[in-house]
C-alpha positions, 0 to 999 in steps of 0.5 A: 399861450395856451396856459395864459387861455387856461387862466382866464377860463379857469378864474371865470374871467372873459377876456376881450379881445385876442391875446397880444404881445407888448414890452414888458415895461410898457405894458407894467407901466399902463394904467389904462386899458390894453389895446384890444387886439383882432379876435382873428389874429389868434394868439401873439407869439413872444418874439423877444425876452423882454415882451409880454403876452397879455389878454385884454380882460373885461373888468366887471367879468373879474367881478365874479372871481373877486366874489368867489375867492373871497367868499364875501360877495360885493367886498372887492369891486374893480376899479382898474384894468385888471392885467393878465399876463404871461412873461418868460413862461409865469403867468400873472393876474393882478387885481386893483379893487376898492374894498368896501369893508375896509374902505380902502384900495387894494392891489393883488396879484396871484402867479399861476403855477402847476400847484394852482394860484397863489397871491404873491402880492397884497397891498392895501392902500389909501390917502393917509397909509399904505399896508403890504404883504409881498412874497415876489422874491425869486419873481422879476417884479416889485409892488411900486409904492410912492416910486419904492420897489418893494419886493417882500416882506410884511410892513406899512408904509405912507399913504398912496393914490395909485400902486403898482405892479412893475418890473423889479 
């Protein structure tokens, strides 16, 4: 778990509460914030191939990361839990932000590697339309978009309220 803790020191980003552990596909599928987990309960041990660790991270904390990744200060607010995670021994950071410059939502996620961060994920979204770049294949999950796993690739699609970053 230690690598997960890496993470989130690394990006700037302050997590909440201990780090927990959770079905994989239940924790995917939330939308809302993660149950924060006791600070004096250490970090969780994975037990099953299916679970999830995750940290519980204050979203305006991520705030500043969004800021400097993107050399653009204020372009990309927060505007869901973001997920830290840790599954089958990849460690992920997705991000749901309004992108105030193109006036549209947007989802990225970045797995952690001994080679640094890369975005392995960007979906830009609205009402009316829908534009992705995807590189997770080779990965265990998907963007879903209108009930449509989507795993790799460059293209556009119908518009969307919420996108998500599921198990493929």
């Amino acid at each position: 778990m230690s690598k997960l803790r890496n993470i989130l020191i690394g990006a700037g980003v302050a997590a909440v509460g201990a780090i927990g552990t959770k079905k994989a596909v239940d924790y995917m599928r939330n939308r809302d914030k993660e149950e924060v987990v006791e600070e004096s309960e250490g970090d969780a041990e994975i037990v099953a191939a299916d679970e999830v660790a995750y940290a519980v991270v204050e979203p305006s904390s991520v705030q500043d990361f969004l800021d400097k990744s993107f050399g653009n200060p204020g372009r990309y607010v927060p505007t869901r839990s973001p997920k830290v995670f840790e599954y089958q021994d990849e460690q992920y950071m997705v991000i749901w932000a309004k992108d105030n410059e193109k006036d549209k939502n947007q989802m990225m996620a970045f797995k952690y590697t001994d080679a640094g961060r890369q975005m392995v994920a960007s979906v830009g979204y609205t009402g009316d339309a829908t534009d992705y770049n995807l590189k997770l294949d080779g990965t265990d999950f998907a963007v879903e978009v209108n009930g449509e796993k989507l795993v790799s690739g460059t293209g556009a699609t119908d518009g969307a309220d919420e996108v998500d970053f599921v198990l493929a």
